[in-house]
Kinemage of the C-alpha trace (Angstrom):
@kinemage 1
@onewidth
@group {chain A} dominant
@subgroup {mainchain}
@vectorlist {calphas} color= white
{ca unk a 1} P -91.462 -31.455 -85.267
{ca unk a 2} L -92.182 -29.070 -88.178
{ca unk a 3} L -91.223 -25.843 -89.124
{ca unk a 4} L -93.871 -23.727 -90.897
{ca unk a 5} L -93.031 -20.506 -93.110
{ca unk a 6} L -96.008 -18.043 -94.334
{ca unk a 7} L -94.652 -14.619 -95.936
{ca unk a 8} L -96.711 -11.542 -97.587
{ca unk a 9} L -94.743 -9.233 -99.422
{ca unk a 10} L -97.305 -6.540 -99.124
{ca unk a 11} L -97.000 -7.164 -95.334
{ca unk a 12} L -100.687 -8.822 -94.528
{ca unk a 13} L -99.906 -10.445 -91.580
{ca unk a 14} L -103.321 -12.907 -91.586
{ca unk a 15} L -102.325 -14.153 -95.632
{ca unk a 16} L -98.648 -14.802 -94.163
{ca unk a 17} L -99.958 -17.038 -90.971
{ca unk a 18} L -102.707 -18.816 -93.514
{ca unk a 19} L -102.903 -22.260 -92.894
{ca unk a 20} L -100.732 -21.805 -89.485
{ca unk a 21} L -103.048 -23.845 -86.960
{ca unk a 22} L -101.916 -24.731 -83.115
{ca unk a 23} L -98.041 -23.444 -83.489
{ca unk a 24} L -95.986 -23.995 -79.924
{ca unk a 25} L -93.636 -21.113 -80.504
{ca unk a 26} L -93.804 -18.122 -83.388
{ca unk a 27} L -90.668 -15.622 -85.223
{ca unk a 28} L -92.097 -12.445 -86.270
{ca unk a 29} L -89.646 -10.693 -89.266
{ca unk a 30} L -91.662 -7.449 -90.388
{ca unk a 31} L -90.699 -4.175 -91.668
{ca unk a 32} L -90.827 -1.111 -89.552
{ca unk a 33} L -93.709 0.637 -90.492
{ca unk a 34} L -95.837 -2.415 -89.494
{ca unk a 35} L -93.555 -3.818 -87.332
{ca unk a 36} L -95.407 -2.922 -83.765
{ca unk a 37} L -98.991 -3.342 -85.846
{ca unk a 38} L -97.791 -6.892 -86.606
{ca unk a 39} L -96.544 -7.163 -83.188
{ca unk a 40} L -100.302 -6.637 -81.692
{ca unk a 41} L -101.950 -8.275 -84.192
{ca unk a 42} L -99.695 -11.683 -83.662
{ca unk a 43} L -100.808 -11.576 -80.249
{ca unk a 44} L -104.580 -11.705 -81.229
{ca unk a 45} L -104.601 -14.604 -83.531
{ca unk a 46} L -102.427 -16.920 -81.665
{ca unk a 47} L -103.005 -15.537 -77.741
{ca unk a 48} L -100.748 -17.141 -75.282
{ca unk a 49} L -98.653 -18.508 -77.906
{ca unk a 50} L -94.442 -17.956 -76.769
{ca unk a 51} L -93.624 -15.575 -79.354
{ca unk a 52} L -90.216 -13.452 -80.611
{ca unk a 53} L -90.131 -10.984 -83.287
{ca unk a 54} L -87.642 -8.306 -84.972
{ca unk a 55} L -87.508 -5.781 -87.948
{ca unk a 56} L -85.670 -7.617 -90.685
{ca unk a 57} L -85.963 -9.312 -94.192
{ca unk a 58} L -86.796 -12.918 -94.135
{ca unk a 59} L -86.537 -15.807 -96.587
{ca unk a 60} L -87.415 -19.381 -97.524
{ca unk a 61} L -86.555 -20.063 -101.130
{ca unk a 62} L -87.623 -16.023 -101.671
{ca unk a 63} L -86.868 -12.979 -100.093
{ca unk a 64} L -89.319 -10.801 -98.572
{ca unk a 65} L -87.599 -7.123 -98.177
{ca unk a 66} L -90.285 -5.153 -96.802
{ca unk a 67} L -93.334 -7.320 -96.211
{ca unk a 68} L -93.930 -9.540 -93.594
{ca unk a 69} L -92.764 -13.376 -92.766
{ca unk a 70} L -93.638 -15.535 -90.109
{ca unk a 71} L -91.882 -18.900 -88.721
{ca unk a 72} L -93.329 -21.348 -86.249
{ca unk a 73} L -92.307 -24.364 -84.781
{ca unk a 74} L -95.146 -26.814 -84.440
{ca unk a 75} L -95.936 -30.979 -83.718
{ca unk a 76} L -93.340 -31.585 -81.179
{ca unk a 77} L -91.533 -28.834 -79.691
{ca unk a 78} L -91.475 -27.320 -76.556
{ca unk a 79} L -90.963 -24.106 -76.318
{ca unk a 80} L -90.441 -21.066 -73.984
{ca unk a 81} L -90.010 -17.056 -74.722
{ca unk a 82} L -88.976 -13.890 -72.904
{ca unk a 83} L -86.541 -11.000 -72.914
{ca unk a 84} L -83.836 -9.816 -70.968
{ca unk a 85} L -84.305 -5.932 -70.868
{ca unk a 86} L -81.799 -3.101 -70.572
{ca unk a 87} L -79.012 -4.544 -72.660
{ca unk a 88} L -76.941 -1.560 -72.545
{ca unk a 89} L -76.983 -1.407 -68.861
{ca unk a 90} L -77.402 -4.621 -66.913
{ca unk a 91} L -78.812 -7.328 -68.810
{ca unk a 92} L -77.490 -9.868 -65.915
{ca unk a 93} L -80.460 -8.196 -63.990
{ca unk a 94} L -82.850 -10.273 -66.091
{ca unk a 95} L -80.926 -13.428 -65.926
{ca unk a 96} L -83.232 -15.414 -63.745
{ca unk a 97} L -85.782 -15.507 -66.296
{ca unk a 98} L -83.454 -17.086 -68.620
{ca unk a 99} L -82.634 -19.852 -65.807
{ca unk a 100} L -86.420 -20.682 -64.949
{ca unk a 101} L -87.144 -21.150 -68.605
{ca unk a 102} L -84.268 -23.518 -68.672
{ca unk a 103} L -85.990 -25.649 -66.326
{ca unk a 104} L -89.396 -24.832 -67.817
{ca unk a 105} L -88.538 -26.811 -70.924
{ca unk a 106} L -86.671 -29.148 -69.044
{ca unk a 107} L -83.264 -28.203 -71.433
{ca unk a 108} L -80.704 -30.672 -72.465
{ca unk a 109} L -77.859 -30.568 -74.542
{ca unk a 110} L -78.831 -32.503 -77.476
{ca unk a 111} L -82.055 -31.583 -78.114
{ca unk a 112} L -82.653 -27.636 -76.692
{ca unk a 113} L -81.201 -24.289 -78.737
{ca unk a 114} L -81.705 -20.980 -78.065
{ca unk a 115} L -82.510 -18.540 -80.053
{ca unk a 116} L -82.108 -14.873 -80.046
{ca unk a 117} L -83.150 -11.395 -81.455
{ca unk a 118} L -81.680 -8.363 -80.196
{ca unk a 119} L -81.821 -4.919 -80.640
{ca unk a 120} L -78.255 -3.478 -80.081
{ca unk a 121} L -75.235 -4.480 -77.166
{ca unk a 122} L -74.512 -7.781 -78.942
{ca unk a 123} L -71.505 -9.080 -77.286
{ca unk a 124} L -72.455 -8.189 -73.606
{ca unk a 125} L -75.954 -9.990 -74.251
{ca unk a 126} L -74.265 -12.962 -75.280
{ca unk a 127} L -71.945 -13.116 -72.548
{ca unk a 128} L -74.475 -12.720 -69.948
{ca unk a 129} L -76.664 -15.580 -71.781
{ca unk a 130} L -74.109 -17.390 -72.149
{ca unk a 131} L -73.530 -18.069 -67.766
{ca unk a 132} L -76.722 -19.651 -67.444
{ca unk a 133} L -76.671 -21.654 -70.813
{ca unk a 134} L -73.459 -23.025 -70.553
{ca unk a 135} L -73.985 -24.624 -67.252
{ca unk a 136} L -75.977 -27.770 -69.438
{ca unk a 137} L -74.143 -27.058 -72.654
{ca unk a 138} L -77.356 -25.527 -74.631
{ca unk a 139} L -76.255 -23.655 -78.250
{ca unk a 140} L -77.137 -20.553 -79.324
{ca unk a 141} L -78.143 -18.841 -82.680
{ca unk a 142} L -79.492 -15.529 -83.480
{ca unk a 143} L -78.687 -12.324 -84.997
{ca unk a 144} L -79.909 -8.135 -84.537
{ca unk a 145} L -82.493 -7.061 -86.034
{ca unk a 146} L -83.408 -3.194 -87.584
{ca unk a 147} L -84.718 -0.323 -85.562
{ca unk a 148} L -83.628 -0.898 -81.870
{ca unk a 149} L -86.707 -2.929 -81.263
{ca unk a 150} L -87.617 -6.549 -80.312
{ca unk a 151} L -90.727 -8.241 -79.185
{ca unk a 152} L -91.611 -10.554 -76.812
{ca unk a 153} L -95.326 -12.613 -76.277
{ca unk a 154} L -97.328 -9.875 -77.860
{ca unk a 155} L -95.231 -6.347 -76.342
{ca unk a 156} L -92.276 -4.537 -77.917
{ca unk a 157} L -89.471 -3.793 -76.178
{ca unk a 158} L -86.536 -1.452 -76.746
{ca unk a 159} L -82.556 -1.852 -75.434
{ca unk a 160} L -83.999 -5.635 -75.063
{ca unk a 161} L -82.683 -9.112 -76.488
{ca unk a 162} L -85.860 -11.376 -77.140
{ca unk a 163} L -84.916 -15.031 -76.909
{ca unk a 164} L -86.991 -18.630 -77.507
{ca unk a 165} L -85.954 -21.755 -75.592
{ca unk a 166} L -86.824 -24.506 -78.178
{ca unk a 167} L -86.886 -27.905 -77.175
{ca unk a 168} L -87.253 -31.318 -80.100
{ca unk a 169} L -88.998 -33.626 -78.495
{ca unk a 170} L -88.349 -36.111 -81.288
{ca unk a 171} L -84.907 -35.655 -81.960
{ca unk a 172} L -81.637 -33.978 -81.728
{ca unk a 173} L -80.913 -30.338 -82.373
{ca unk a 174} L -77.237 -28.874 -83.266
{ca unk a 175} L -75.918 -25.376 -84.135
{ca unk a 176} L -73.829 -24.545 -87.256
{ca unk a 177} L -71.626 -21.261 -88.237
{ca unk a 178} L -70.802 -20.877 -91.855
{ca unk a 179} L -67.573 -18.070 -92.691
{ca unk a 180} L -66.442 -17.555 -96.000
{ca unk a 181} L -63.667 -15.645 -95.326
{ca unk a 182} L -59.867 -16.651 -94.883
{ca unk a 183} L -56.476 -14.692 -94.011
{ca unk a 184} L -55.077 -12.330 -96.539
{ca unk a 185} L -51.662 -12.707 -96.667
{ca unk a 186} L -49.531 -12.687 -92.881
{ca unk a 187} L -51.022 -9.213 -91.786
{ca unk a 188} L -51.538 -8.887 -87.885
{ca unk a 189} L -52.440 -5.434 -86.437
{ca unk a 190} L -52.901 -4.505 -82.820
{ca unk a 191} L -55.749 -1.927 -82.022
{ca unk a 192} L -55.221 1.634 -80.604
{ca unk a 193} L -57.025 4.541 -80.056
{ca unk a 194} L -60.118 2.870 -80.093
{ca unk a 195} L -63.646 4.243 -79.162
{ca unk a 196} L -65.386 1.193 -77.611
{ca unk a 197} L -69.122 3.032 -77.133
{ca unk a 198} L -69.015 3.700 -80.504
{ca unk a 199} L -67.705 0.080 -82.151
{ca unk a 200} L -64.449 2.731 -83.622
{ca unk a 201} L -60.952 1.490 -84.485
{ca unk a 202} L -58.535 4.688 -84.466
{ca unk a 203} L -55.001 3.454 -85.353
{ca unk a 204} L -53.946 -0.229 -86.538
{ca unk a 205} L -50.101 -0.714 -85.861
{ca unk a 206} L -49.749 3.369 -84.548
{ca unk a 207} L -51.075 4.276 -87.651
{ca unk a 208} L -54.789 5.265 -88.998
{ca unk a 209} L -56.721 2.734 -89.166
{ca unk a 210} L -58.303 3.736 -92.755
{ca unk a 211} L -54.842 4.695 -94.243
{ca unk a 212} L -53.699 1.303 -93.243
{ca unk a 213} L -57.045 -0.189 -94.762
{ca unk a 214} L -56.212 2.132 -98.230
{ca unk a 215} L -52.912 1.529 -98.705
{ca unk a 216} L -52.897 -2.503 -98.398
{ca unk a 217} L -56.082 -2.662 -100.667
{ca unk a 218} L -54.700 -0.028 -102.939
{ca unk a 219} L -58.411 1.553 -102.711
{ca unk a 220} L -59.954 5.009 -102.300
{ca unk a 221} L -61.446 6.180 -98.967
{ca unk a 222} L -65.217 6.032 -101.230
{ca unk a 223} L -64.109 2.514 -102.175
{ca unk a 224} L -63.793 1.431 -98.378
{ca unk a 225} L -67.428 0.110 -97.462
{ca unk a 226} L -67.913 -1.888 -100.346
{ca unk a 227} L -64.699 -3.585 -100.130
{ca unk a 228} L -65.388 -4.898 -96.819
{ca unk a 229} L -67.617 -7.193 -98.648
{ca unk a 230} L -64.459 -8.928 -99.825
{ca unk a 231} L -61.889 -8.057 -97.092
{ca unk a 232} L -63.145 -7.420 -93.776
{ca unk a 233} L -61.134 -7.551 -90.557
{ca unk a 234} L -60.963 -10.906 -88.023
{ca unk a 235} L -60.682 -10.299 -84.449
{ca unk a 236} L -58.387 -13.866 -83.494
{ca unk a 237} L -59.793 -15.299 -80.088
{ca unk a 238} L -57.915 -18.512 -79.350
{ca unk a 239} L -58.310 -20.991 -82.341
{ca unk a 240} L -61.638 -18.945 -83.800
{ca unk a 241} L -61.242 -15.706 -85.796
{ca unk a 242} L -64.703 -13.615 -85.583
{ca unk a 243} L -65.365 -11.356 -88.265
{ca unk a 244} L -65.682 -7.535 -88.535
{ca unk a 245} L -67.407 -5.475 -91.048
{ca unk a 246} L -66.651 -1.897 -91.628
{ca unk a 247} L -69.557 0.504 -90.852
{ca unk a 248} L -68.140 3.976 -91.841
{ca unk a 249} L -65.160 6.212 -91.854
{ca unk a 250} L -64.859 8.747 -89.144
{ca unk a 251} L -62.145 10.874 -90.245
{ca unk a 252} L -58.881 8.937 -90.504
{ca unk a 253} L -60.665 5.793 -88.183
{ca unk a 254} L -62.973 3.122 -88.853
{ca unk a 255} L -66.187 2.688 -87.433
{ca unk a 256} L -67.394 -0.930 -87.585
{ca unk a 257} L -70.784 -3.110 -86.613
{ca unk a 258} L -68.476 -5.433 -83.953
{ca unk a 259} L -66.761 -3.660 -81.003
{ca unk a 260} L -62.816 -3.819 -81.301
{ca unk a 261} L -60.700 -2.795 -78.068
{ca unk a 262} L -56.887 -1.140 -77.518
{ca unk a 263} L -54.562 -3.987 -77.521
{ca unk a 264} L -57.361 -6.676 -79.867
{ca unk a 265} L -54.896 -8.549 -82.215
{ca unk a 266} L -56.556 -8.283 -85.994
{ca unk a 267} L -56.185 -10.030 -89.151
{ca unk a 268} L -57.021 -8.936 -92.752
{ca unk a 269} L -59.042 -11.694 -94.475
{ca unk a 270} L -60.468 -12.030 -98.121
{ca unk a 271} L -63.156 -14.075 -99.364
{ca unk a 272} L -63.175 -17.586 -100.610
{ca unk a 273} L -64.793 -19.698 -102.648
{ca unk a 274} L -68.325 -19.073 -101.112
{ca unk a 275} L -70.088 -21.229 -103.519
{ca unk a 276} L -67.688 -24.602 -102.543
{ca unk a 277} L -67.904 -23.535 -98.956
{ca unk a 278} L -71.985 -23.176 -98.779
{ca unk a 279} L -71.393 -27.017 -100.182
{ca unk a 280} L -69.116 -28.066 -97.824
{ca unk a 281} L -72.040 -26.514 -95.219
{ca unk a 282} L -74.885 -28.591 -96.889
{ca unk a 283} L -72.655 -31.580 -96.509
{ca unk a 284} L -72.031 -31.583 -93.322
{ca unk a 285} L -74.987 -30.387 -92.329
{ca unk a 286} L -76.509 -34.075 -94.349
{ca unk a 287} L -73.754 -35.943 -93.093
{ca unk a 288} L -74.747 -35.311 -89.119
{ca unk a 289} L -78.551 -35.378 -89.959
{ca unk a 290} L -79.736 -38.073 -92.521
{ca unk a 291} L -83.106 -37.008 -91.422
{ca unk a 292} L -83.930 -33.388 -91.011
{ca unk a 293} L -87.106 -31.905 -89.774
{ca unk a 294} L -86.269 -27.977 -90.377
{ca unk a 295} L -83.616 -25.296 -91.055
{ca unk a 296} L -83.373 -22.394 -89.383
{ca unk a 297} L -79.932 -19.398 -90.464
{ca unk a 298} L -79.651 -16.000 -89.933
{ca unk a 299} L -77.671 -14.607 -92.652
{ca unk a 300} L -75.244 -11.520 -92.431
{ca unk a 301} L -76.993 -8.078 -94.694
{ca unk a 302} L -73.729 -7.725 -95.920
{ca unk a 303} L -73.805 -11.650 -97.107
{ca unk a 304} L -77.353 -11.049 -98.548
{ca unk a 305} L -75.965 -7.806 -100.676
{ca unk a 306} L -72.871 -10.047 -101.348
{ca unk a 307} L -74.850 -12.898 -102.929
{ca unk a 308} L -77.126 -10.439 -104.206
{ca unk a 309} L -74.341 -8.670 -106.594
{ca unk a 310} L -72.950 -11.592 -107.552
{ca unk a 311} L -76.314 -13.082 -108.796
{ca unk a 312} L -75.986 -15.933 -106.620
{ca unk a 313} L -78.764 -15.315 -103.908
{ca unk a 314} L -81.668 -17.122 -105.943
{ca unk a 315} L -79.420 -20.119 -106.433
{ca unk a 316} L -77.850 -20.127 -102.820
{ca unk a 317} L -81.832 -20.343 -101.179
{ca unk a 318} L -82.218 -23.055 -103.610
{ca unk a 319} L -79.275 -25.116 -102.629
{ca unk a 320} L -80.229 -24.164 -98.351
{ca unk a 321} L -83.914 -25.222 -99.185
{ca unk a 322} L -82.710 -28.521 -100.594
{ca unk a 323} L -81.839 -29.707 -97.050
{ca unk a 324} L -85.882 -29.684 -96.342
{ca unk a 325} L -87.647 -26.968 -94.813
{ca unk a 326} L -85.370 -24.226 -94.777
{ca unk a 327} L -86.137 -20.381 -93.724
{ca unk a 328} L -84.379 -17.534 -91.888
{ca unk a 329} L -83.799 -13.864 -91.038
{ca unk a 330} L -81.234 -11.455 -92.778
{ca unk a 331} L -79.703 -9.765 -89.972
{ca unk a 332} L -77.031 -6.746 -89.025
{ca unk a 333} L -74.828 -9.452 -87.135
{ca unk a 334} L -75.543 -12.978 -86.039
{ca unk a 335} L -75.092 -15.026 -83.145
{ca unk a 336} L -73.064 -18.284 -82.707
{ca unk a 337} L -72.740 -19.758 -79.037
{ca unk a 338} L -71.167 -16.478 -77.372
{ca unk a 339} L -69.663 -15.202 -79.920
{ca unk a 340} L -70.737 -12.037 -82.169
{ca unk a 341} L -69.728 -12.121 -85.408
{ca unk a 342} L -70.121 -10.167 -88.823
{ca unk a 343} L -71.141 -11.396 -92.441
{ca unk a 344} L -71.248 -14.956 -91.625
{ca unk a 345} L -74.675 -17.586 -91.339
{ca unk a 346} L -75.709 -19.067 -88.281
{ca unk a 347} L -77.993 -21.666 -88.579
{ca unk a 348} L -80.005 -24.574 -86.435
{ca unk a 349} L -81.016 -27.976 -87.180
{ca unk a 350} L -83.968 -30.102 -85.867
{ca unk a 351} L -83.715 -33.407 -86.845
């Protein structure tokens, strides 16, 4: 298979699909003044053509921030798309769609992922995708996009997760999840007073949450949402610790981008050495496929402004295009199997 990559900055849709000919499944990334334009226009030049899209910055070796960048997947993939609507409600409603597409592409283990876009409800979605594609093992990667609005085949959708059933017919496929974070110190909190609609942690150990946050860091309350770049909070789920980014302060709680629930053990975590870990990725990611066809990673906003401010963004896309042909979507939290996790990567590879 190939992966193809076509980007404008000044968001011309037909100079960013130039040279795309006979693709078997599309991503859409546009901004969100063009985003439903693009959405439309997609639909003309490639009609009948499975298809996902979502507002968000894209990349190959370069960022595009508010243009427009397309991926396809083309010479030996088969490939299904759809959407499971009203994500806030009932998404199992939708469910069967995922399960006939399943058998559509004739899914296996070793060689099917799915991938995902979704507008908002992240950790229901991916339980409720997660009943049909664990039944034949099938991995999952995706991430949210901006604006509360996905598309699917040529139509937007709102309170929607968009998803693509890819199948390599010419070789194996295998999900990947990249954290840069470790445990600070022995801390442990237990959650209280928490606003679950609303993703809000009031009190950590009977106490608030953003004194507790203040006093450990020795950090003002303005201080609080940059810092979260270094030390966010881990939610600890068996052996796996999934990340949490700070959103806001609401008075004396903390609003994150993750939901966190009365009685959720969390840790304090700062960051390693990204630069040996994104290494240890590339490694690994060489070691289990001598031969790669493409790279596909959603990567965290928070990572991207992260990299960014460190000066290390350029050289990071240089290091991820290395492995071949390498391109992804910046997103507001990413997807890894059924779990929903904050300023980490998530990436698949074809071989």
């Amino acid at each position: 298979m190939r992966q193809f990559f076509g980007m404008s900055q000044q968001g011309d849709l037909r100079a960013a699909v130039s040279g795309l000919n006979n693709p078997q499944l599309i991503m859409l990334m546009s901004n969100s003044r063009q985003f439903e334009e693009h959405v439309k226009e997609l639909e003309k030049l490639y009609p009948q053509v499975p298809s996902i899209g979502c507002i968000g910055m894209c990349y190959d070796t370069r960022v595009v921030e508010h243009g427009v960048g397309v991926v396809a997947f083309l010479d030996g993939v088969s490939a299904a798309a759809n959407v499971l609507e009203q994500v806030s409600l009932m998404p199992v409603k939708y469910i069967r769609r995922l399960e006939e597409d399943l058998r559509k592409v004739s899914a296996s283990h070793s060689d099917t992922i799915c991938i995902d876009f979704c507008s908002g409800n992240d950790a229901c979605v991916l339980t409720t995708i997660h009943t049909a594609l664990r039944r034949q093992n099938i991995s999952l990667v995706g991430g949210t996009g901006d604006g509360g609005k996905v598309s699917v085949n040529g139509r937007v959708y709102q309170d929607s997760v968009a998803y693509a059933l890819v199948k390599n017919l010419g070789g194996k496929v295998r999900a990947y999840k990249e954290n840069i974070y470790h445990p600070m110190g022995d801390y442990r909190f237990i959650a209280s007073n928490t606003d679950k609609a609303n993703y809000r942690m009031g009190s950590l150990n009977g106490r608030p949450a953003k004194q507790v946050y203040q006093d450990i860091l020795h950090i003002s309350e303005q201080q609080i949402l940059t810092q979260t770049f270094k030390n966010p909070f881990g939610k600890i789920n068996g052996d796996e610790t999934c990340i949490i980014s700070i959103k806001d302060v609401s008075g004396s709680a903390l609003s994150c981008f993750r939901q966190v629930n009365d009685s959720d053990v969390l840790s304090l975590l700062e960051l390693g050495d990204y630069k040996a870990i994104v290494k240890e990725t590339i490694h690994n990611i060489c070691r289990d496929f001598p031969r790669r066809s493409a790279v596909f990673s959603i990567n965290c906003l928070f990572r991207y402004k992260l990299f960014s401010e460190a000066g290390y963004m350029q050289e990071y896309l240089g290091e991820m295009g290395a492995l071949g042909n390498h391109a992804g979507l910046v997103g507001y939290g990413e997807h890894y199997n059924n779990q929903f996790v904050n300023q980490s990567m998530t990436c698949v590879v074809f071989e």
